[in-house]
C-alpha positions, -999 to 999 in steps of 0.1 A, spaced: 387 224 165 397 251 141 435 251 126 445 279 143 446 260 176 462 232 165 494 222 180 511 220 146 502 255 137 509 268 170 545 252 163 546 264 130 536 305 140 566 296 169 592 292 138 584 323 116 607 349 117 601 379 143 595 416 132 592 441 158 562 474 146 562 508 160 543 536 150 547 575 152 536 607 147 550 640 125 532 668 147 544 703 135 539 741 143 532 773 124 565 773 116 569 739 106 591 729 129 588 687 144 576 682 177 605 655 194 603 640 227 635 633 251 629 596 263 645 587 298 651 552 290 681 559 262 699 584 246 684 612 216 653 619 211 624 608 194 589 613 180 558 606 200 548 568 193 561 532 203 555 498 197 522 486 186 506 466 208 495 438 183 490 406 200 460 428 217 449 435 185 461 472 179 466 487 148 493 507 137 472 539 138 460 531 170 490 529 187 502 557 170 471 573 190 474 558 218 507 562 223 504 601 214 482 601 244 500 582 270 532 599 262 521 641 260 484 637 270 473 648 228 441 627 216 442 638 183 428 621 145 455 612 130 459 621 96 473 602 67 499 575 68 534 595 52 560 565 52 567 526 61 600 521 69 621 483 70 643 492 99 673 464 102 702 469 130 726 445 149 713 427 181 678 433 175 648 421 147 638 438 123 610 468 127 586 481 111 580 515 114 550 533 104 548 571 102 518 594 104 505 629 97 496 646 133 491 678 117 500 717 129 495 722 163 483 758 175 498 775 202 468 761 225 472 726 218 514 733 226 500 745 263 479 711 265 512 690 264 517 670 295 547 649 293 544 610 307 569 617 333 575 576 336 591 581 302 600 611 288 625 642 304 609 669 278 604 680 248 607 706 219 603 721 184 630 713 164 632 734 125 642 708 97 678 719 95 680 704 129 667 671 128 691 648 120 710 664 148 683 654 173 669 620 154 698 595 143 701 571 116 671 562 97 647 583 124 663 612 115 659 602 74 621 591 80 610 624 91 629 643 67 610 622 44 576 629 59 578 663 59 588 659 18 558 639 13 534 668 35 553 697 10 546 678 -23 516 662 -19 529 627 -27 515 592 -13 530 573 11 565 568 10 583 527 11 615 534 28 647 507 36 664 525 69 653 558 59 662 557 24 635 557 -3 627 524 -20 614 534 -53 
């Protein structure tokens, strides 16, 4: 019998603290305005991307993919990883947010949007001056920082809530 299906460690994994993961996805436009999403379930808005599904095994960058694709019907490569955010609010556990390049989308891959209907209301190109008007708290903060990161070429980004690290 292997440790990992001992009782004891069983008990043990039961007691470690809990961390929530999400990933998402920075899509923009010729005009380098964010792609945001208007979920039905609460209030703003949001990019495409959700909670990773990691007791099946998922990656981050595969639920990023995955839930591109479930949410407005895009199967794209996802480019490189742009910032890791430590998320911390009241009432909930922590989260871990990771954030990832979708590229420029043309004016053809705008008409292939098909909104998961179970989910989301709409969607929409918002320009950078709007963002934090559309994505609160450190949402808002970890795309600004994204799109930073895509205009000067730097690695990936540690964030705390949206605010740089280091």
């Amino acid at each position: 019998m292997s440790t990992s299906s001992t009782p004891d460690f069983a008990a043990y994994l039961a007691s470690l603290p809990r961390v929530l993961a999400g990933a998402a996805v920075l899509f923009r436009d010729a005009e380098d305005r964010v792609l945001l999403v208007e979920p039905n379930y609460r209030d703003g808005w949001a990019l495409p991307g959700g909670t990773i599904e990691s007791d099946d095994g998922e990656s981050p960058r595969e639920g990023a993919r995955r839930e591109t694709l479930e949410e407005i019907g895009l199967d794209r490569e996802l480019g490189r990883l742009l910032a890791v955010d430590w998320s911390s609010g009241p009432g909930r556990p922590p989260l871990v947010a990771y954030l990832y390049d979708g590229g420029v989308l043309g004016e053809e891959d705008l008409k292939e949007i098909t909104l998961q209907e179970e989910e989301l209301l709409s969607w929409r190109m918002v320009p950078r001056e709007e963002i934090t008007e559309h994505l609160l708290g450190s949402l808002g903060r970890r795309v600004l920082v994204g799109l930073d990161v895509l205009a000067d070429g730097s690695g990936t980004v540690e964030l705390e809530n949206g605010h740089r690290v280091a």
